[in-house]
N, C-alpha and C positions, 0 to 999 in steps of 0.2 A: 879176509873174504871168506863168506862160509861156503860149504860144497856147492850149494845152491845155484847162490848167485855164479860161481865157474861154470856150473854147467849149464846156466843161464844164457852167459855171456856165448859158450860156447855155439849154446842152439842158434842164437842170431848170428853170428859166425860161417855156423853152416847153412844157413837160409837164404843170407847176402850171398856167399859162394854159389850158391845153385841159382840165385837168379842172377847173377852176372853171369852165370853159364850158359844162362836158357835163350839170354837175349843176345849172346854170339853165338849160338846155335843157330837160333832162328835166323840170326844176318844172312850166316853162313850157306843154309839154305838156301836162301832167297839171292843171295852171289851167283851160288851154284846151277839155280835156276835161268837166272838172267843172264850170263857171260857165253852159252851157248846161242844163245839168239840175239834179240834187244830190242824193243816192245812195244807196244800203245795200240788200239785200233777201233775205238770208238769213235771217229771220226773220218772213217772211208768205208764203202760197199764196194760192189763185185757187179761186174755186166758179164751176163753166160749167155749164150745162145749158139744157131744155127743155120749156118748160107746155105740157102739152097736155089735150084734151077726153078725157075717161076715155072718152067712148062714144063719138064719133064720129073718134079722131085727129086732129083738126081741132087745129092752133097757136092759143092766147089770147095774141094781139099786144098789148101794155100791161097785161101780170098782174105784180101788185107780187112784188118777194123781198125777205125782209129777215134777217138776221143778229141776234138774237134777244136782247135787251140790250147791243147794241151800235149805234153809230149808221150803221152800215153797210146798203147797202139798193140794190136797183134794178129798173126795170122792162121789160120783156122787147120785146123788138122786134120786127118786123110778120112777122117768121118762127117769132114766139114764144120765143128765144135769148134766155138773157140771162147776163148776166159781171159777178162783183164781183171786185175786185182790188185785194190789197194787205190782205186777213184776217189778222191776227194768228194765229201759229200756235196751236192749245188744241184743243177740243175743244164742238159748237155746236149749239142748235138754231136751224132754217133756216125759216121758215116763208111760203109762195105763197097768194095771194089775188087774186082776180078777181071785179068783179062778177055775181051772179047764181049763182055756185058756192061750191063746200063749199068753205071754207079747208084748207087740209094742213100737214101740219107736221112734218118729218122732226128726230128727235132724236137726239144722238151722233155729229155729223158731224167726222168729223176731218178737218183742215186741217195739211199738211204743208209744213215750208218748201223754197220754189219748184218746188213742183208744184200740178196740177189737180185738183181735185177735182170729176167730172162727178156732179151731182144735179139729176136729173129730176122734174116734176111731174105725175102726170095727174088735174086736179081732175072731179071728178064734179058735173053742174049740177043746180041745188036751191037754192032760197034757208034754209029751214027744217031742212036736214042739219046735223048736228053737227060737230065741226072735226075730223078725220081725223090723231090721230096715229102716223107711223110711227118706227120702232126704223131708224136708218141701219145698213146691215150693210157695213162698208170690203171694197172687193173684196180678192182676192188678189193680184191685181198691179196694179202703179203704171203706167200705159198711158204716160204721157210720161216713165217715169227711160230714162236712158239710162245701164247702168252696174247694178252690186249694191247698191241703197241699201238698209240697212235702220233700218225707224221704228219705234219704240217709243214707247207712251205712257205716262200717268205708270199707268195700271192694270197693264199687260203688264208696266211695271218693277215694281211692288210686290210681283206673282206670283211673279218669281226668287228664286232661290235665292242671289243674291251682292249686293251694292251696291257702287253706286260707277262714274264712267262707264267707266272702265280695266275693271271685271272686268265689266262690261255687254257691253262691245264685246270682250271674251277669247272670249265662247261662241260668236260671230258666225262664219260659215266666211269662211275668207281670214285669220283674226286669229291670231297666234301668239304667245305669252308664257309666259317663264321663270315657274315656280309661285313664289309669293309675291313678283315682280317687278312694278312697275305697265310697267314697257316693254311697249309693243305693238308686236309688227311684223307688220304687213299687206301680206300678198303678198310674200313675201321681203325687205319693206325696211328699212330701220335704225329705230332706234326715236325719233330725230330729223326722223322724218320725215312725222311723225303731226301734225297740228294741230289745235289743241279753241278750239272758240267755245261763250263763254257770252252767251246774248243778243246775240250778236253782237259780243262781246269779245274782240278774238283773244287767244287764248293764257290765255282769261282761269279762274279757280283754282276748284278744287271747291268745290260746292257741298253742302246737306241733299240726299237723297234723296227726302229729301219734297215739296220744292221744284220737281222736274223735271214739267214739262208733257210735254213730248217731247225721246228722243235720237233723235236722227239720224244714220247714219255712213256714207258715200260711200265704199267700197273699192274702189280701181284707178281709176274713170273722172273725175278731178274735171273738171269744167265751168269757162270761165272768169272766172267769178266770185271762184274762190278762188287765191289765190298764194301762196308762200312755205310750201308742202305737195307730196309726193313723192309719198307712200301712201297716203293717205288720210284723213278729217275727221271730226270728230265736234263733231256741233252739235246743242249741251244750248239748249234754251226752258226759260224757267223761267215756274212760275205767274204768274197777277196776279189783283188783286182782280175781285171781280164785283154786281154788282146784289145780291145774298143773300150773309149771312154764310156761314163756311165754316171749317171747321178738322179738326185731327187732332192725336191726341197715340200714342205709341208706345212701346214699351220692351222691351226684348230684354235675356236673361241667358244665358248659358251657363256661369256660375262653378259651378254644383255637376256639370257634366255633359261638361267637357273641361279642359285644360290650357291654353287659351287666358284663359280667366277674361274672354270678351268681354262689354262691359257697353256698349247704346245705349239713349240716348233722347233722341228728338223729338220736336218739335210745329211745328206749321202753325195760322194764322190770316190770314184773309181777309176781304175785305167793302169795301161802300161809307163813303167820310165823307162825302161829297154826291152824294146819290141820282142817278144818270147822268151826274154830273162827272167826281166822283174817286176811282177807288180804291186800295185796300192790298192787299198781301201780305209776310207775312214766313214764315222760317221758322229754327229753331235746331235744331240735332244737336249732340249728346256723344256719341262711341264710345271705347272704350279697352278695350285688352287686358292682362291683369296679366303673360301673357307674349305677346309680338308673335311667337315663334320658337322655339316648343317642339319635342321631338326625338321624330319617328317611327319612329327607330329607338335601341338603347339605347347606350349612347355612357360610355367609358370615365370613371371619377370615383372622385377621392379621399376622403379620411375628413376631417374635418375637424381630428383629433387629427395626421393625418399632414401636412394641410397647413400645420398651429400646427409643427410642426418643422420641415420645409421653409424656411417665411419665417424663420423665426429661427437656421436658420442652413445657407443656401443653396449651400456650398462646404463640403467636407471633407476626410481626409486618410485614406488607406489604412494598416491597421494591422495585423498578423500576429501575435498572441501566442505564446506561449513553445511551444504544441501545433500551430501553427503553423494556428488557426483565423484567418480573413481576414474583418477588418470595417473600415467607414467611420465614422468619430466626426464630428461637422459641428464648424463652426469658427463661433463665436458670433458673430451681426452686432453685438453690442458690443466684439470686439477693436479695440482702437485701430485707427489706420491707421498703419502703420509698426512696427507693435508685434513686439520682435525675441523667437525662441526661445531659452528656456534652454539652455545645448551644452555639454557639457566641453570640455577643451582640443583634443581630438581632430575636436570640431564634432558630435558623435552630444548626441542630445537628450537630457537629465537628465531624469530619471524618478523621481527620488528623490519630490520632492513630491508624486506620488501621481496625477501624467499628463502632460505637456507643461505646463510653467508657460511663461507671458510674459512679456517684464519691465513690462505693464502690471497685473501681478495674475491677469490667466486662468486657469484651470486648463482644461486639458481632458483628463479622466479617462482614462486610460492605463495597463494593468495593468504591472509592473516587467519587464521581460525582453522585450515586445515590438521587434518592430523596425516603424517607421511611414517612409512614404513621403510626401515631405515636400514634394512638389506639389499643389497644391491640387486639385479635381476637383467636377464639378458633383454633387452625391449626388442629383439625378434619376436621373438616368442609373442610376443604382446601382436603380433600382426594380424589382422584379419583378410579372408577372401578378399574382400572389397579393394586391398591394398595393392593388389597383384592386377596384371595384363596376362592375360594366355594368346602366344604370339609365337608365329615361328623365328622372328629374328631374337639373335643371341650375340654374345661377342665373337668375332669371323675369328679365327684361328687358321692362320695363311700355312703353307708349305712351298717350295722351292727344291726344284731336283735338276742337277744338273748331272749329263751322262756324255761320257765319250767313248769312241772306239777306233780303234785301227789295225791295221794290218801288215804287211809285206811279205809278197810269195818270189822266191829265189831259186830260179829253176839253175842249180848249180852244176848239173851235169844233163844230161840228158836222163839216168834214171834215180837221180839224186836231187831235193826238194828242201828248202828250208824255211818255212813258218813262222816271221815271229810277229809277235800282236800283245796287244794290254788294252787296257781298261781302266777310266779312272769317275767315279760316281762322286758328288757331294748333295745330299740332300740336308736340309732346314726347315726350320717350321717349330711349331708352339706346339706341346701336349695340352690338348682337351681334358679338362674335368671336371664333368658337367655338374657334382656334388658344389664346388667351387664358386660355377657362374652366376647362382641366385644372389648372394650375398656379398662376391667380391670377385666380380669378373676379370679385375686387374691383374690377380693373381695368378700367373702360370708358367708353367718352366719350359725354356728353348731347348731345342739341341742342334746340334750342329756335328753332321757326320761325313766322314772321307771314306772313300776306298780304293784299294789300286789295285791291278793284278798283270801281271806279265806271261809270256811266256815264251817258249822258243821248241818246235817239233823238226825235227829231222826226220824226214821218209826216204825209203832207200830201196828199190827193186833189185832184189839180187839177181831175176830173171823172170820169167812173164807169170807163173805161178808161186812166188815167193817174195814176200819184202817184208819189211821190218822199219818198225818206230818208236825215236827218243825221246822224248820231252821232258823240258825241268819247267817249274812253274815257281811261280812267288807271288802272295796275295798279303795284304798290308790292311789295313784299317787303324783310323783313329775318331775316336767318339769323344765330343764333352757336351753335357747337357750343364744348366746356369737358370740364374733370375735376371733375364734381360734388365730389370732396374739398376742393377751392378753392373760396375765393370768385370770382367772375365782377366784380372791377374789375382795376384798372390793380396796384395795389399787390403783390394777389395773384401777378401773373407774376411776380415774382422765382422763386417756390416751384413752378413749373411745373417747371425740370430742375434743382431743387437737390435734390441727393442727399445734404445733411443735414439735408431736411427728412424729420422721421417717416415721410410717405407713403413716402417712396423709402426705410424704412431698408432693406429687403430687397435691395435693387437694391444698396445702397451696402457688403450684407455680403460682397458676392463679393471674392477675395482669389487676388494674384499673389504667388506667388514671387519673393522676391530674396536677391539675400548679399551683404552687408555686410561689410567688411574688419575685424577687430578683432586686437590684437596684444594678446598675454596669455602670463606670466611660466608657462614651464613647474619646478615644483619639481623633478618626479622622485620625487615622496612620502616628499622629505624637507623641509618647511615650514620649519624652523628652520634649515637650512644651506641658506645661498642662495648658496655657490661654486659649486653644479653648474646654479645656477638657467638655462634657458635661455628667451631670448624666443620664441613662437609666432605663428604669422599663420593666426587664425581664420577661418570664414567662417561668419559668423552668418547664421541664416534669418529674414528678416526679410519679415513680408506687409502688403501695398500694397492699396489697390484697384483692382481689376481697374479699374472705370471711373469717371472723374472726371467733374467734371460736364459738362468741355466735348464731352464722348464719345458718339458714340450706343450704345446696349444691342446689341452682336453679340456672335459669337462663342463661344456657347452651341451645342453641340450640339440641345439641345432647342427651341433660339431657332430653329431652322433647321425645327422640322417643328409644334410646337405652342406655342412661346413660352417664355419665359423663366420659371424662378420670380421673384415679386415684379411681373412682369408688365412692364409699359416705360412712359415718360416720356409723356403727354397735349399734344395742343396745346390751344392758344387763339385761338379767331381768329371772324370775322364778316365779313359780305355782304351789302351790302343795293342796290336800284337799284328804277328806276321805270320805266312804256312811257308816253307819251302817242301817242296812237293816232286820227285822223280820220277818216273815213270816209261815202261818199256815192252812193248809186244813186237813177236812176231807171228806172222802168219802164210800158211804155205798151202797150197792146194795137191793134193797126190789123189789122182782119181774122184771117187767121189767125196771121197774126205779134206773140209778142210781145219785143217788144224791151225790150232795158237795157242801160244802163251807164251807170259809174260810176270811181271812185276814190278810193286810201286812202294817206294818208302817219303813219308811225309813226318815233318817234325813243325810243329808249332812254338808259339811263344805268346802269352798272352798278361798282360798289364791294366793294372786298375788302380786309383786313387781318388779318395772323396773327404769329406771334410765332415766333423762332429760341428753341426753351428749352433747348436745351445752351448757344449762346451766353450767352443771361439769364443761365443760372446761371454760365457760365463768370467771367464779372466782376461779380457776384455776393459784397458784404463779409460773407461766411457764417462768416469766419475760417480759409480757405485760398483764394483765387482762385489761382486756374489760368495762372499765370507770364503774367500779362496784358500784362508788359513787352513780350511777344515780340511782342504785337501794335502797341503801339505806344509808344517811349518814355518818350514824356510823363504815360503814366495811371497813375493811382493806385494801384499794386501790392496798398494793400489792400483794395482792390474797391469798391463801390459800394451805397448803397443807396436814390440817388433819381437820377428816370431824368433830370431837370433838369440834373443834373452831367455827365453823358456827355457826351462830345466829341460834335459831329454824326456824324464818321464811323463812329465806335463803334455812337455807336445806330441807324444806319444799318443794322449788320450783326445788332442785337436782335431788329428788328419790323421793321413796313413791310406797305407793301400799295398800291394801285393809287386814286385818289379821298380817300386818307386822307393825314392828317401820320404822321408817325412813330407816335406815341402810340395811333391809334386816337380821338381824341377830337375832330378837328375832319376836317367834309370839306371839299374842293377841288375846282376843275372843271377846271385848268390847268396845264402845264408847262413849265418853258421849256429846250427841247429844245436849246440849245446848251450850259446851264446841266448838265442832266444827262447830257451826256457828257462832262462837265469829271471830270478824277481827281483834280481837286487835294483835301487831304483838309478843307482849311479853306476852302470853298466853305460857303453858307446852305445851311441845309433846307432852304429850299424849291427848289433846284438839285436835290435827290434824288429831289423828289417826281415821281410818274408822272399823268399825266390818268387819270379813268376812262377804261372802255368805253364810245364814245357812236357806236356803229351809227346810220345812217340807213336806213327801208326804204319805197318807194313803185311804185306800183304804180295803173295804169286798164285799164279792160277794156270791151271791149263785144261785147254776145250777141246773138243771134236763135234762140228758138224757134219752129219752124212746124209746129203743132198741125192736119195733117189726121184726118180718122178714125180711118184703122186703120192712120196712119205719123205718126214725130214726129221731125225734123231739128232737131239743135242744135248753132247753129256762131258762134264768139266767137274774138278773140285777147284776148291777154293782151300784158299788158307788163310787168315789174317792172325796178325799180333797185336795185340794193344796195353800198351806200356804208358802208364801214369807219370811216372819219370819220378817218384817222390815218395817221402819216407808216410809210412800208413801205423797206423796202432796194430801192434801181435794181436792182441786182444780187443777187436771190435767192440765187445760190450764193457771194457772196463777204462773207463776214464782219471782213476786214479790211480797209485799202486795198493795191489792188494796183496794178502794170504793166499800163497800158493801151495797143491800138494803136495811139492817137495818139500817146504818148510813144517812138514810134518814127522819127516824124520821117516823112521821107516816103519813096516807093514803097512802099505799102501793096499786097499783093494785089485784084485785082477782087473788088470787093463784100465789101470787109471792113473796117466801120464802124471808127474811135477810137475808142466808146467799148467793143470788142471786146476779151476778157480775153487774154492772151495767156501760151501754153506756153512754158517752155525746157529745152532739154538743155543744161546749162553757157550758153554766152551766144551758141548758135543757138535758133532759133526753131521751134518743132516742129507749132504748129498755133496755133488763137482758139479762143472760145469768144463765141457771143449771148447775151444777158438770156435768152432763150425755154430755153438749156441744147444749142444748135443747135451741132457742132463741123466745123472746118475745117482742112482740111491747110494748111500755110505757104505753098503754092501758093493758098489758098480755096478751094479743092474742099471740098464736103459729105465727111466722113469720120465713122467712128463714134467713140464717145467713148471705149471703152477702145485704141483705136489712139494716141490721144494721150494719156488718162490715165498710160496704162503707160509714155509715152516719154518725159514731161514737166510741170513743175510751172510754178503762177501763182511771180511772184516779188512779194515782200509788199513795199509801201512806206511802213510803218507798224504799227504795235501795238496802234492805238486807232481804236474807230472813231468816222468823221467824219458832222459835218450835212451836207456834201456829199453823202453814200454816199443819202440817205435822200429821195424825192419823196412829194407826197401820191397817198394810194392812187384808182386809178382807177375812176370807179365803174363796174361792172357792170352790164350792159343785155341784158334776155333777152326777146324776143318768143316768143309760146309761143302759135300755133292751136292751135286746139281744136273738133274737130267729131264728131258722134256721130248715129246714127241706131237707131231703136228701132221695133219692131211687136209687137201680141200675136197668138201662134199661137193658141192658146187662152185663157179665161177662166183658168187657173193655169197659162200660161206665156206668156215675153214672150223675144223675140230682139233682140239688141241688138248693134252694133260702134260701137267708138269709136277717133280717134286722137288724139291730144295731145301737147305738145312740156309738163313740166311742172318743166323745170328748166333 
């Protein structure tokens, strides 16, 4: 081993050491953080206010409040103030009591999450009064957001005009979305940068509509609470049982009265199963549209008489009769493949039979005296205006969504609460592509998508100004999109890109020109005297097809703007992965500050496998594979037809995917990363296979709000870590091994590392280059990079790349303040700045 490569070895050595340090650091932290508290609070607000004497202003110090089927409740202090904290986000009656006075009771209180809600009392004294109730009316503005938050509850959503929390948060100002796109970009940011909590589930999947207590969506100012979000949040509460039964059923048609043929229906059901224990909620939704992407404007379409000729025979031949009228005759997708033209001696096509005969039997009708051009030619092209309808119907492209929800709230102690709820979605339906439908509307790929999410929160009042919440979460998805014409197993891919399967015969009738050499006895048109006989060297027309199976579909002029006829070859393939998700806040009120914090660590998993179908078909025992020799000697020239037999490396180049074996039918969590950069071709399977995706992301934070009168300061840092979980290239820009500084032995320029890439002109030295992409003159002077690009090249020292090249990735540590302050000018207006670091 030379010095080098030791201290090579070394440096990754010490890089791995530092980042397995960094990220038991970071845990550590985040341990350290969370074990004094334990955490979560996006999913409750705060009722503050004031009892007072209706007639003389005078404070009632020790007048009860209570939270009105719920075990929530407290009594006011000797300034008459009182705070519950830690309300379940919904919607409440509140009702104040004090000896000697009228009870009150304010109804419809809404409770937003992590905000105030100030409701005042002023009871009127009387023992014999009746119990005063009031209609709560939500002011206009939210006196402590800091930032554009807007709330919606489950009434205000039923009154719109849209469903869904994507087209909820489209009508919002700041929100911006492509029409029939669910992306949202708020305030000019990527649509990756939005993040949706359900019940406090990050990330976690749509729900019923019916379902929804309250959306909430924070544009531009997030607080630090939330991480791993750019733009903005949207955070869905979902109902829960209550003391009193509850429900709703619904149903919506628009099949006689648009092109969408939208068909919903839902229901909702609620209620106690032990009277102030336990309650339920659940809800289900069906929506589906007979077409998901119908056309508002009319959009060009064939006959169907036209497109039964089209597919049947997709290539033709130009022909000029004897008056020297010019037509295309199509060439039938049952001519053999190879199937040669009849020709006289001369090579001009025989005509006698009554059109172009084959020597497989074809006829193609051909009147006697034409002359025909004998290259093939796509006969779309050949189409005129005339042949076309401008219509808005097209082929419907259906969709299907099915959603469910539910709940359970477990009042376990009297200040002790337990939550748990999931969520399970499948939606289906055809991908539209509209390139596609002129010429082969048949063609289109399904999918078919699941998703589940669970979870379970623990809330816990350790006293009337402090509580604290746990939640663990888990979110699941599996995706596989197909060619509805197949079956959806393993057997079926063969028939994915075999172009002698029926599906593809369209595909398979397209047809090249070739000539064939034949030598034939010229008479002279004397038959019986064969001394003038002389021999001839033909050149027969004989037609191939255009594309075999191991080929992709190009090459079509019409393939270049709207598709091919016959349409093009489908994949196969599937995804599926899981979040587990932890999470934990506390929150405590002292004076006017209230404080939190907390922390969250989430770890994923994520899985994909799909299929090569020109390969498939290419080795493929359909009775021609596709000179399979060339790929590798040893295989079985006449193809295949169980994937068991495949060499590994063969099927290596069939299928595959990331988490999966070759097959698609067993998963893995591991690979072994020396194994799969081995070329050798008789290495195992499991040498090829890849680990999944397994992201780590974690994250603590802590807040202070101080809630004066008529000002409200909010200032918190953030922390997150984001860990790839996987080995990375040292050298970003070098993809193979190359010549490094140190292998220069020594007088190295000032400050110009070993492990620094290094230029040459012929075998002087023109400059380095850093991992960061930093370049240097041969001197080490800072220089720019096209000064040395242009003068000089790495020099490669290898073809393959090495476990050496590759370190584990380091994990990412971002502190991100966050402070904001807020006042209202008026009862409907509030001023507000904020600054944040939030990536």
């Amino acid at each position: 081993m030379r010095p080098s490569q030791a201290h090579e070895l070394m440096n990754i050595n010490h890089k791995q050491q530092r980042s397995n340090m960094l990220r038991k650091l970071s845990l550590l932290v985040l341990i350290a953080l969370v074990l004094p508290v334990a955490v979560l609070a996006q999913t409750t607000g705060k009722i503050v206010g004031q009892i007072t004497d209706a007639e003389t202003g005078e404070t009632l110090p020790t007048a009860q409040v209570i939270v009105v089927g719920t075990t929530l409740g407290t009594v006011a202090d000797i300034d008459g103030n009182y705070l519950i904290i830690g309300v379940p986000v919904g919607t409440y009656t509140v009702q104040a009591r004090f000896v000697g006075f009228q009870t009150q009771t304010q109804v419809g209180v809404e409770v937003n999450p992590d905000y105030t809600r100030e409701l005042n009392f002023e009871l009127t004294p009387g023992l014999e009064l009746e119990e005063v109730v009031v209609m709560y009316e939500r002011p206009l503005i939210q006196r402590d957001a800091v930032g554009v938050p807007k709330t919606l509850n489950a009434e205000e959503i039923e009154t719109l005009p849209v469903r869904g929390a994507a087209e909820v948060a489209k009508i919002q100002a700041g929100v911006v979305s492509k029409e029939g796109s669910g992306t949202l970009n708020i305030r000019g940011g990527r649509g990756g940068e939005v993040t949706y909590y359900v019940d406090g589930v990050k990330g976690g999947y749509g729900v019923p509509q019916g379902a929804v207590e309250q959306q909430e969506m924070l544009i531009g100012s997030i607080n630090a609470r939330y991480g791993d979000a750019m733009s903005g949040i949207i955070n869905i509460t979902t109902k829960s049982g209550s003391p009193n039964y509850f429900g709703s059923l619904e149903a919506l048609s628009s099949t006689q009265f648009d092109s969408y043929g939208y068909n919903l229906a839902s229901a909702t059901f609620g209620g106690p199963i032990i009277q102030d224990k336990l309650n339920f909620f659940f809800a289900g939704e069906y929506s589906g549209w007979a077409d998901r992407d119908p056309r508002n404007v009319q959009t060009p379409r064939l006959s169907q008489a036209i497109l039964d000729d089209l597919w049947g025979a997709p290539a033709g031949l130009t022909v000029t009769d004897p008056d020297g009228n010019e037509s295309i005759v199509g060439i039938p997708i049952t001519l053999a493949d190879g199937a040669r033209l009849l020709v006289d001696i001369h090579g001009d096509p025989d005509l006698s039979g009554g059109g172009l005969t084959f020597d497989d039997g074809t006829v193609i009708p051909v009147a006697e005296g034409s002359t025909v051009a004998l290259n093939p030619i796509a006969r779309a092209e050949q189409l005129t205006d005339s042949d076309f309808t401008y219509t808005y119907k097209k082929a419907m492209r259906s969709n299907a969504n099915y959603s469910f929800n539910g709940n359970l709230t477990w009042n376990v102690f009297e200040n002790g609460r337990l939550r748990l709820g999931g969520t399970y979605r499948n939606f289906t339906g055809e991908s539209p592509s509209w390139p596609r439908e002129i010429f082969s509307p048949q063609t289109v790929s399904r999918y078919d998508n699941h998703q589940y999410s669970a979870f379970a929160t623990w809330t816990q009042h350790l006293s009337g100004s402090t509580f604290y919440q746990i939640q663990g979460s888990w979110r699941s998805y599996f995706n596989e999109s197909y060619d509805p014409r197949f079956e959806r197993t393993l057997d079926a891919v063969w028939q994915y890109g075999d172009l002698d399967h029926p599906v593809h015969a369209t595909l398979a009738g397209y047809r090249n020109l070739r000539y064939v050499e034949e030598t034939r006895i010229d008479d002279h048109g004397t038959p019986d005297d064969t001394s003038d006989d002389t021999e001839e060297t033909v050149q027969v027309p004989t037609y191939v097809r255009r594309y075999e199976d191991g080929l992709r579909i190009s090459g079509e002029t019409t393939a270049g703007l709207v598709g091919a006829v016959g349409g093009a070859r489908l994949g196969f393939g599937k995804s599926n992965g899981h979040t587990y998700r932890v999470a934990a806040s506390a929150t405590t009120q002292i004076g006017l500050n209230q404080l939190e914090f907390g922390a969250e660590y989430e770890t994923s998993v994520g899985r994909s496998w799909g299929i090569n179908e020109e390969y498939v078909a290419r080795i493929y025992a359909d009775g021609n594979p596709e000179n399979i020799a060339g790929d590798d000697p040893d295989l079985n020239t006449s193809g295949y037809t169980n994937f068991s037999d495949l060499p590994t490396h063969i099927l290596a180049r069939a299928m595959g995917g990331v988490g999966y074996n070759f097959m698609g039918t067993e998963q893995h969590n591991s690979q072994t990363f020396a194994g799969y950069l081995d070329t050798s071709k008789d290495k195992p399977e499991s040498h090829y296979y890849q680990s999944p995706y397994k992201p780590i992301y974690y994250g603590a934070f802590v807040q202070n709000k101080i809630e004066f009168r008529d000002i409200v300061l909010n200032m918190g840092l953030r922390v997150d870590v984001w860990d790839r979980n996987l080995p990375v290239l040292r050298d970003k820009y070098a993809y193979r091994p190359i010549e490094r500084a140190g292998d220069l032995g020594t007088g190295l320029p000032s400050g110009i590392g070993s492990e620094y890439a290094v230029y040459f002109s012929g075998n002087d030295v023109v400059g380095y280059r850093d991992f960061d992409g930093n370049f240097f003159d041969s001197n080490g002077n800072p220089s720019g990079a096209g000064d040395i690009l242009l003068n000089g090249l790495v020099r490669y020292t290898g073809a393959q790349v090495t476990e050496d090249m590759f370190e584990d990735y380091e994990p990412q540590v971002r502190l991100m303040p966050r402070i904001g302050v807020s006042f209202p000018i008026t009862d409907r207006a509030l001023f507000f700045a904020s600054y944040g670091v939030v990536s």
